[in-house]
N, C-alpha and C positions, 0 to 999 in steps of 0.2 A: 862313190858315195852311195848310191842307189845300190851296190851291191851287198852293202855292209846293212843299209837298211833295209832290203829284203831279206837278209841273216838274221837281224836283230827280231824282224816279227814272223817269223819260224821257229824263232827260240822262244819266244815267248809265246806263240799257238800252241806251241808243244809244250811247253811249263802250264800252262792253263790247265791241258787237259790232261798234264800228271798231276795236279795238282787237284782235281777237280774227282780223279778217280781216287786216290788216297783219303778225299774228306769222304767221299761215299763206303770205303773198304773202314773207316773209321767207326762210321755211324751202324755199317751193322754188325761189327764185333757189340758195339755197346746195346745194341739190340739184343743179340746172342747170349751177352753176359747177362742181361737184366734175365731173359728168358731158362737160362741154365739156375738161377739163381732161384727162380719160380719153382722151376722142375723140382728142384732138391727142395724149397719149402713145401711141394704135394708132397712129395715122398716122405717124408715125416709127417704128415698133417694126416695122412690117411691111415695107416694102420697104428699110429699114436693116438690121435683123439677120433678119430672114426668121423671126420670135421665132411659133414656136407658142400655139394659141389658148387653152392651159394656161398657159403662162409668162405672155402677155399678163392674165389673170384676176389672175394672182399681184399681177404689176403693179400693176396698177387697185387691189388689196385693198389694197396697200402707201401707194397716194396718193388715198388717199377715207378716210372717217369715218362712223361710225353704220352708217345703214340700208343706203347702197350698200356698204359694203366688206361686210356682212354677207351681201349680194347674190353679189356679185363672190369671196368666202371659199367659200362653197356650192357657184358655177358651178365653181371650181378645183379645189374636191374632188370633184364628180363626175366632173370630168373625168380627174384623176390616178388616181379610183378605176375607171375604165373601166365603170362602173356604166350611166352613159349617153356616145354617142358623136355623138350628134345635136347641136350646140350650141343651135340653135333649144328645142330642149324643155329640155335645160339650163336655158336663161334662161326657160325658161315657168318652171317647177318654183322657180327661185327668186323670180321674182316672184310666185307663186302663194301663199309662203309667209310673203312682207313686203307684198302688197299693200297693207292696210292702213294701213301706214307711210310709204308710200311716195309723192306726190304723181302724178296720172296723167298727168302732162305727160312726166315722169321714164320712170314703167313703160311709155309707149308709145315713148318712145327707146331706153329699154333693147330693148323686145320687139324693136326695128325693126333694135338691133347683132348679137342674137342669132341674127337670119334674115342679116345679110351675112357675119357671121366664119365663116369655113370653107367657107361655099359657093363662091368663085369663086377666082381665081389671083390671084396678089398686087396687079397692078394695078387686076382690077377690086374685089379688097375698099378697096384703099387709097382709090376713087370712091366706094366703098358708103358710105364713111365720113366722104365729105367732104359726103356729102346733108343729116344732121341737124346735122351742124357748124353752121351758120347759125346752127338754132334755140335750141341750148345754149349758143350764144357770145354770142346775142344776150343772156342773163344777164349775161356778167361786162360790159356796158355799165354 
């Protein structure tokens, strides 16, 4: 009897912790997808309306959920508040303060939009942006 119930909660240690890595491999496909989704709305927003790197934040807040719009809500208000002008530390500052939350597959794409928006001229941002494209699209597979 002791044998079958030291079987039974090894099976179930081990269901726990498949279970437990599935909702996490879950949460940041849905991270990935909201952020490929981002990616493709700059890539149109930028050499279409020539849309500032405020307005694009606004965006992004409008069509993401949870953690990133809480990201993206942050970056637009520093930006609108002139507080910080640098986007790159922008996007530090808010992933600094959802790190935790946030999957690091996600925070190193995010760090990686924060260094191309605003540094180059439209065309080379609109190639900045088509670099991690790949990796975030590869999600909504």
């Amino acid at each position: 009897m002791i044998k079958f119930l030291g079987a039974a909660l090894v099976v179930a240690a081990a269901s726990s912790v498949g279970l437990s890595l599935a909702h996490s491999v879950r949460r940041e496909v849905r991270f990935l997808q909201q952020l490929a989704g981002v990616l493709e709305l700059m890539r149109c927003e930028i050499p279409g309306r020539m849309a500032p790197v405020q307005e694009l934040f606004t965006r992004a807040q409008a069509c993401t959920s949870g953690e990133l719009r809480e990201v993206f809500s942050f970056c637009s208000q520093q930006i609108r508040s002139m507080s910080e002008s640098d986007i790159a530390c922008v996007m530090d500052c808010a992933l600094d303060e959802h790190a935790e939350r946030l999957p690091p597959s996600c925070m190193e794409l995010l760090r990686e939009l924060g260094e191309k928006l605003g540094a180059y001229d439209v065309q080379e941002q609109v190639e900045a942006l088509q670099a991690p494209a790949p990796r975030a699209a590869a999600a909504r597979a």
